[in-house]
C-alpha positions in Angstrom: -128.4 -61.9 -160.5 -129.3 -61.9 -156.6 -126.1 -61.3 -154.3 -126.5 -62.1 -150.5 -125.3 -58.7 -148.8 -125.3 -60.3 -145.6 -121.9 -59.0 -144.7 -121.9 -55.8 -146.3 -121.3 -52.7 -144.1 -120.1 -49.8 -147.4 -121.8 -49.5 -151.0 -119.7 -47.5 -153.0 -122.1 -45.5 -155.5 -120.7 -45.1 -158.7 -122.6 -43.0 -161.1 -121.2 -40.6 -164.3 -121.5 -37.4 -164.8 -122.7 -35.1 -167.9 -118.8 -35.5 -169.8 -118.5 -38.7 -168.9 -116.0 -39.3 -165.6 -116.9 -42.0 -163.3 -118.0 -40.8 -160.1 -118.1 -42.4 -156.2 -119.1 -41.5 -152.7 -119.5 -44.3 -150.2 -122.6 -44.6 -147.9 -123.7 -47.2 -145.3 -125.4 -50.1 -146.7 -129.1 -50.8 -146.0 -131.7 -52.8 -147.1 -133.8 -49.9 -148.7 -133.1 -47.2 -151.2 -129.5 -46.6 -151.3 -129.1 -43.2 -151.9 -126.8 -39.9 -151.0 -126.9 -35.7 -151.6 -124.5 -34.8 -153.5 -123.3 -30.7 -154.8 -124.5 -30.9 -158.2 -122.2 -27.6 -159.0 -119.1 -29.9 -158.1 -120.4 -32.4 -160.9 -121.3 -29.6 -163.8 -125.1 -30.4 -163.4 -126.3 -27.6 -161.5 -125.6 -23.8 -160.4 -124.0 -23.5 -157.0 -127.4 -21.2 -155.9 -129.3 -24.8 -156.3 -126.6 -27.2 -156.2 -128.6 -30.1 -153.9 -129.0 -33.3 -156.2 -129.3 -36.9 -154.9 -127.4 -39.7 -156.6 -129.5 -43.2 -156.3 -128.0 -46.5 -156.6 -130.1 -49.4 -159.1 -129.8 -51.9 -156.8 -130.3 -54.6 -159.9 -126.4 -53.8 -160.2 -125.7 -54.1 -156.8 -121.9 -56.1 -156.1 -119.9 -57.4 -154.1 -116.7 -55.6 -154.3 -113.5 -58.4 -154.4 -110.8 -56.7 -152.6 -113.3 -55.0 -149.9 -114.4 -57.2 -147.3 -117.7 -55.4 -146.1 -118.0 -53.1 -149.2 -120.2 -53.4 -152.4 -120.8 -51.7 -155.6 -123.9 -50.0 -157.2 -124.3 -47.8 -160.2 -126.9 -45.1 -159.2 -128.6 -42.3 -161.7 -128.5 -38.7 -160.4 -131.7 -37.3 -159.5 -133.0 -33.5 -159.3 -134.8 -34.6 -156.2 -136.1 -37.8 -154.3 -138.4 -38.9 -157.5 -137.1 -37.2 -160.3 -134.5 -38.2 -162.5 -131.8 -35.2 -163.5 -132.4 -34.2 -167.1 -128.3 -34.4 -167.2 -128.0 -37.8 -165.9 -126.5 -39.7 -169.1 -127.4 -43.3 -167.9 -131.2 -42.3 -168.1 -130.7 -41.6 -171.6 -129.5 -44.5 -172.5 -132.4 -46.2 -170.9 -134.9 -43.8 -172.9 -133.0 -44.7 -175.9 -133.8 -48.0 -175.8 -137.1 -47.8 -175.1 -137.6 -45.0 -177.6 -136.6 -48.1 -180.3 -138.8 -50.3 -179.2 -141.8 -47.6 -178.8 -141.5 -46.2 -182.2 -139.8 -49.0 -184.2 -140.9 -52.1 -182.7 -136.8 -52.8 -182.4 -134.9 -53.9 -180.0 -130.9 -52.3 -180.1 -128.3 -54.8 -179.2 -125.0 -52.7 -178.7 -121.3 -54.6 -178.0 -117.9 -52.4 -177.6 -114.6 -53.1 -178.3 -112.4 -50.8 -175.3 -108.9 -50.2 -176.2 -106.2 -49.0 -173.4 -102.7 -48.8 -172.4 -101.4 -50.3 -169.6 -98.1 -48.3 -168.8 -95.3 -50.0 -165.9 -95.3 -45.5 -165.3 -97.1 -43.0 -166.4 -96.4 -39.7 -164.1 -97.3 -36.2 -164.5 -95.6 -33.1 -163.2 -97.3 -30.1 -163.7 -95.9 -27.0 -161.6 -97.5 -24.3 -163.7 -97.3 -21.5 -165.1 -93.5 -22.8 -166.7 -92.9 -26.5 -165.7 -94.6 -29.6 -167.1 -93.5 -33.2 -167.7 -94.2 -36.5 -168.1 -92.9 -40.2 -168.0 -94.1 -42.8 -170.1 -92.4 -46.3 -169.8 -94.2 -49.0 -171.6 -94.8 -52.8 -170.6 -93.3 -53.9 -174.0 -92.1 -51.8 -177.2 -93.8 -52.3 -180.7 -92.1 -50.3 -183.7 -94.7 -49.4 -186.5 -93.7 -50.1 -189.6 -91.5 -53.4 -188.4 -93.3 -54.9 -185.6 -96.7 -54.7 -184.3 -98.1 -55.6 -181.1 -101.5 -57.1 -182.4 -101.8 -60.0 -180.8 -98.6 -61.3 -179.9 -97.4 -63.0 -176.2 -96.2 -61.1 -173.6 -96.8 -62.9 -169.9 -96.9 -59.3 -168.0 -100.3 -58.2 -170.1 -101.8 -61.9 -171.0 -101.6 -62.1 -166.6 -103.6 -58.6 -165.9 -105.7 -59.0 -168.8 -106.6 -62.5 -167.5 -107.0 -61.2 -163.7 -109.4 -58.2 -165.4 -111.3 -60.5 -167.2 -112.2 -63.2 -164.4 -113.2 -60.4 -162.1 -115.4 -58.9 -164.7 -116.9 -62.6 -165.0 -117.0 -63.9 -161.3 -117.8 -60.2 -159.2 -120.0 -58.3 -162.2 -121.4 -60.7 -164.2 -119.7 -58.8 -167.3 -119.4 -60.9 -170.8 -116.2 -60.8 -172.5 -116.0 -62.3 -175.7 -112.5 -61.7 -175.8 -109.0 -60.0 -174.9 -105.8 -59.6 -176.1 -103.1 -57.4 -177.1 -103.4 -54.8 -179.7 -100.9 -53.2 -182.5 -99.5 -50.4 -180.0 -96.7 -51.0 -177.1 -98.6 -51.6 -173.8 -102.0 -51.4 -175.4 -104.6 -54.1 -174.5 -108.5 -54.7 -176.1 -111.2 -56.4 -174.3 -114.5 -56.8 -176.3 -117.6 -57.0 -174.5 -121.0 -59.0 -175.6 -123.6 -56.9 -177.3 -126.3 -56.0 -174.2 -129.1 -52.9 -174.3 -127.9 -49.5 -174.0 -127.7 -48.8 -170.3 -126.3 -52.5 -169.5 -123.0 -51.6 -172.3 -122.7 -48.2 -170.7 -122.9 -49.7 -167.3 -120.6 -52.5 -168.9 -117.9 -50.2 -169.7 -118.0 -48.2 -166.5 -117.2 -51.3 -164.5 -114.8 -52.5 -167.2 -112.6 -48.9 -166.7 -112.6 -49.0 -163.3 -111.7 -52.7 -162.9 -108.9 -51.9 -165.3 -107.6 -49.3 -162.9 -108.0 -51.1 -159.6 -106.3 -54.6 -161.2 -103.4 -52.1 -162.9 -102.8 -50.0 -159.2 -102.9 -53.3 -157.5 -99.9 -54.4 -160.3 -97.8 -51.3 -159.9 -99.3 -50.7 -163.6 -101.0 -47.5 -165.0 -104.1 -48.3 -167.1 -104.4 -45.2 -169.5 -107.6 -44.0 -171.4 -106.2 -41.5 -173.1 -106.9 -42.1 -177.4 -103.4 -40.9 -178.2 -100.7 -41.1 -175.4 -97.5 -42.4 -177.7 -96.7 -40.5 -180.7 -96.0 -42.6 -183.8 -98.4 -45.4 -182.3 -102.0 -46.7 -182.7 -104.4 -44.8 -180.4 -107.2 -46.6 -178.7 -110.7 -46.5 -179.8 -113.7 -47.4 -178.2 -115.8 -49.4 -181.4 -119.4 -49.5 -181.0 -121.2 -52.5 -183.1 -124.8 -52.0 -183.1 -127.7 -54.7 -184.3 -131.8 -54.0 -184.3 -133.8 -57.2 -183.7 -137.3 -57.8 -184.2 -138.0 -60.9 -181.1 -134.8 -63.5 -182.3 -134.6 -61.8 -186.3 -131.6 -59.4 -186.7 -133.1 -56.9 -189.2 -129.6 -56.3 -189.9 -129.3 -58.9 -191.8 -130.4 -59.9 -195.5 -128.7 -63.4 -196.4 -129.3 -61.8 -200.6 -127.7 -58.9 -200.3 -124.2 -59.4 -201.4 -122.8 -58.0 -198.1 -125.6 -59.9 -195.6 -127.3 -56.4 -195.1 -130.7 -55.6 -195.6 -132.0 -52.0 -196.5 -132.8 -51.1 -193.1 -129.4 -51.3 -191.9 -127.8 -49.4 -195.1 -130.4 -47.0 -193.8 -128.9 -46.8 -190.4 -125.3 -46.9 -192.4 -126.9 -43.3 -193.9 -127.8 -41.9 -190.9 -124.7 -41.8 -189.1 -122.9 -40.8 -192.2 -125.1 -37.9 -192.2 -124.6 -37.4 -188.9 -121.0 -38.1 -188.5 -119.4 -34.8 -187.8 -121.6 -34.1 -185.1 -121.4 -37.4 -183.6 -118.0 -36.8 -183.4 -118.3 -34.1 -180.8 -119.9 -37.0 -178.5 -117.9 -40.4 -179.6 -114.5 -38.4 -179.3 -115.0 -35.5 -177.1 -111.5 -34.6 -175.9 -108.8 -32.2 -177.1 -106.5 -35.7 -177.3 -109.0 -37.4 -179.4 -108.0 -35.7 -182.9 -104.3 -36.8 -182.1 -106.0 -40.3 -182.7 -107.8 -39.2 -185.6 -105.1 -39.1 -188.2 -104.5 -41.5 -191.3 -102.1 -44.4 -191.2 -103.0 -45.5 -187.7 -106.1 -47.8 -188.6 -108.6 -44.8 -186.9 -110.6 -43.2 -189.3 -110.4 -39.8 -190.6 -113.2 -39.6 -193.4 -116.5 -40.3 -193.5 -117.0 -43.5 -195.6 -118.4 -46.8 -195.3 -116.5 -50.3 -196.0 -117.2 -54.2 -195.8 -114.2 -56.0 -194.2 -112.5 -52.2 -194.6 -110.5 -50.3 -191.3 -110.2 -47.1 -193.3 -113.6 -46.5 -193.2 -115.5 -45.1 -189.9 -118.6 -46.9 -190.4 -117.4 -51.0 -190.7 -119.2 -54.4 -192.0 -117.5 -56.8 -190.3 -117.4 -60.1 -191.9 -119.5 -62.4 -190.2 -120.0 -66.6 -190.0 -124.1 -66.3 -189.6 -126.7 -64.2 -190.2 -127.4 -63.4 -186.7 -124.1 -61.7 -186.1 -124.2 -59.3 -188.9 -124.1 -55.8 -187.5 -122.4 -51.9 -188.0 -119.5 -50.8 -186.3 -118.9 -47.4 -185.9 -115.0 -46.8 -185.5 -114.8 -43.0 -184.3 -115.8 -43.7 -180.7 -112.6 -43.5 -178.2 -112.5 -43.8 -174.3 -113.1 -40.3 -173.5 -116.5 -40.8 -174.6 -119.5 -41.3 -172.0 -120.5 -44.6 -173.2 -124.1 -43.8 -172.5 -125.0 -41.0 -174.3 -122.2 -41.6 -177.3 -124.2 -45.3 -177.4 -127.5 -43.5 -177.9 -126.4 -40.7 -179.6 -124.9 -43.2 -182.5 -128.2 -44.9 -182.3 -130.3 -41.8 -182.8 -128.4 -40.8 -185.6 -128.9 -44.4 -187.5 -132.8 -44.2 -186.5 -132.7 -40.7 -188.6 -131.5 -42.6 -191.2 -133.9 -45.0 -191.2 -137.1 -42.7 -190.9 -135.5 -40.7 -193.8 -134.3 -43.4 -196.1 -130.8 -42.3 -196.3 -128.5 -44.2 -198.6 -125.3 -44.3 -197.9 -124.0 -45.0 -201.4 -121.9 -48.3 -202.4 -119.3 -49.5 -199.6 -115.9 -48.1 -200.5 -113.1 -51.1 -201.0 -109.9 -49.1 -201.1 -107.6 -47.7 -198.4 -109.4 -44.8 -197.4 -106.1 -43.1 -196.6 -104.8 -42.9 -199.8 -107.8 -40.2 -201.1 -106.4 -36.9 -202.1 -109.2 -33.7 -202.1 -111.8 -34.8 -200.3 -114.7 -32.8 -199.6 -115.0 -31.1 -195.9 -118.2 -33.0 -195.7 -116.5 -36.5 -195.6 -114.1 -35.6 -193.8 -114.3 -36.0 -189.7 -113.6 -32.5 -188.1 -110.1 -31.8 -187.2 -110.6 -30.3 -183.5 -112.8 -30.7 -180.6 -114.0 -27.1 -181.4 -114.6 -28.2 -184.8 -116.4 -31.0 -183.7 -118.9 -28.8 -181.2 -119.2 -26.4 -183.7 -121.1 -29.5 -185.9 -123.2 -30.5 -183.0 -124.5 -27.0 -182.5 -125.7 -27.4 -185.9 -127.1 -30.9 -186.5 -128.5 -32.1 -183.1 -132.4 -32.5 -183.9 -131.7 -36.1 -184.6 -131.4 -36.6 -180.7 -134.2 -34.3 -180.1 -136.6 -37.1 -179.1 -134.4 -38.7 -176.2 -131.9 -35.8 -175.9 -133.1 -33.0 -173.9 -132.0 -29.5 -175.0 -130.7 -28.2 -171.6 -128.5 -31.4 -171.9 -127.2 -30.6 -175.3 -126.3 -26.6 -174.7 -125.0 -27.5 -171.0 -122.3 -30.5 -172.9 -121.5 -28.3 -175.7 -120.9 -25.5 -173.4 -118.6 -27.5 -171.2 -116.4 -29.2 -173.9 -116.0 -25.2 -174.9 -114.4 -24.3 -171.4 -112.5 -28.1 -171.6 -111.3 -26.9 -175.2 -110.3 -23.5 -174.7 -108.2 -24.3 -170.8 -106.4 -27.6 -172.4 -105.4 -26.0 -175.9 -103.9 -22.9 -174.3 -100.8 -25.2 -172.6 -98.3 -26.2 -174.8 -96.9 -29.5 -175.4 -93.4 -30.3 -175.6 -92.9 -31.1 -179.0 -94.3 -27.4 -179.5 -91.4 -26.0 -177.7 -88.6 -27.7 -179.4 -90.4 -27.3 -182.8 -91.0 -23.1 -182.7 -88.1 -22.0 -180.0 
């Protein structure tokens, strides 16, 4: 997609750092490399003795921006120096991922994402430490669970911003939506986005975040990320649906089987049940996340897979054709960085492929309603639980993941864990005063 930059004085460089947070410093625009220093200790990637690293824009996603007259937008990849790609820039994994499919398995991965959010009319903080905290939250509309849900239904307010989020995506970023609308919590929106490579989703869902928040700030709205803001509500979750193709044939797909799947992707199924608590540690990395990860709120809790079955955390959905038959993975949450949590989910159903793992028969029943089920199926409890798995099952990502990027994410979630768990939440003080 070629953009005339004629008038363009700013680029704003976006580019994300090791856990995930959307990053931005603004330089001049020029016709060449577009390009800035930036203190790597500021962004976790380096020690403040040799901080120096350079972020550097892809100017294939170079945009206009729509409210900026004179500014654009390109996603850059963090580099150690002027040629050298950072071994903790996540977006260059999830370029190596792809081509690592294609290189070994003669596959091409086709990812898509459903995003889930909240948009809140407030949502304020007050933090005066060490003995005052609070916050507001005042919804755009009000679902009850158990007697009304939000899936779906009219409200002008959201159907307006989705709409506004939506044609922007389309008409400044080139971004496919295959749809929007409102999901089973108050205030909480979805928007589903076209199955692209690795680093094109990832950069997909970037752009879709931070549209979000500039439409919501422009609204007097607060669009919220966090899995599990409302108690007694549906979190959000950030799906990923994944599909291998060999040229236009989804190997995904067996028209025989009884649930359109061939073997190889029951072998993928295996893999990321084998893999499952330790993906977890990437697909919902925050302290928030196992809030959302509790039964009776269609988010999954054990490790199981299903045809046409929420319960589960690895999903068939039912499909029209051949062609669309693909896995959704259901733990994933907007915490997550989308690159490496896309290629880490990948990895793990390539390890099931190269080691023949089957997953079993697909499990038909509310997945809630199990009693005593082994720690194994069960998705850990706690981000520290969580890290603790990926310390112990992470050779899977060996061959795209380096190791200094593994112990330098695992180490950071620690310190994340560890400085959010040790401040206690309101319901905490009225429960144990």
């Amino acid at each position: 997609m070629s953009v005339i930059m004629d008038d363009i004085k700013w680029v704003e460089i976006h580019y994300t750092d090791l856990l995930g947070r959307l990053r931005v410093v603004v330089v001049k625009y020029n016709d060449g490399r577009i390009m800035s220093g930036v203190d790597g200790s500021s962004i976790g990637v380096e020690e403040i003795e040799e901080s120096d690293v350079f972020v550097v824009g892809d100017r294939e996603t170079l945009r206009k921006l729509p409210w900026n007259n004179g500014f654009a937008r390109v996603i850059g990849n963090i580099y150690r120096d002027s040629d050298t790609i950072h071994p903790l820039d996540s977006r260059n994994i999830a370029k190596n991922v792809g081509e690592y499919v294609v290189r070994e398995y003669g596959l091409t991965p086709l990812v898509g994402v459903e995003l889930e959010y909240f948009v809140f009319k407030e949502c304020r903080v007050e933090y005066k430490p060490p003995f005052s905290a609070l916050y507001t939250v005042k919804p755009l509309d009000r679902s009850i669970k158990g007697v009304s849900s939000g899936y779906h239904v009219f409200n002008g307010e959201l159907d307006s911003y989705r709409n506004e989020v939506v044609e922007v995506l389309a008409k400044w970023f080139n971004i496919d939506v295959k749809c929007h609308h409102h999901e089973v919590a108050s205030s909480q929106v979805e928007i589903t986005l076209a199955p692209d490579s690795p680093v094109k989703t990832g950069d997909s869902v970037q752009t879709v975040k931070y549209i979000a928040r500039r439409v919501a700030e422009r609204r007097g709205y607060y669009a919220c990320f966090t899995p599990k803001p409302l108690p007694g509500e549906n979190g959000s979750g950030q799906h990923i649906h994944i599909s291998l193709w060999r040229n236009t044939e989804n190997v995904f797909s067996d028209s025989n089987d009884t649930y359109g799947l061939s073997q190889t992707a029951r072998y993928f199924i295996g893999g990321l049940i084998s893999h499952a608590r330790a993906l977890a540690a990437l697909v919902a990395p925050s302290v928030n996340s196992y809030k959302r990860l509790i039964p009776g709120y269609e988010a999954p809790v054990y490790v199981f897979w299903g045809f046409k079955n929420r319960s589960t955390c690895i999903r068939v959905p039912l499909v029209n054709n051949g062609s669309s038959t693909r896995i959704e993975f259901r733990t994933p949450d907007p915490t997550c960085n989308p690159y490496l949590a896309i290629s880490a989910v990948i990895m793990a159903g390539l390890d099931g492929i190269k080691k023949k793992i089957d997953p079993g028969d697909p499990v038909d029943e509310n997945i809630y309603s199990l009693r005593k089920v082994p720690r194994e199926k069960r998705l850990p409890a706690s981000l520290l639980e969580a890290l603790e798995e990926l310390e112990n099952d992470n050779e899977f990502l060996k061959p795209v993941f380096p190791r200094e990027l593994i112990e330098k994410y695992i180490e950071a979630k620690k310190r994340e864990y560890i400085e959010v768990n040790q401040h206690p939440s309101p319901i905490e003080i009225l429960m144990y005063s």
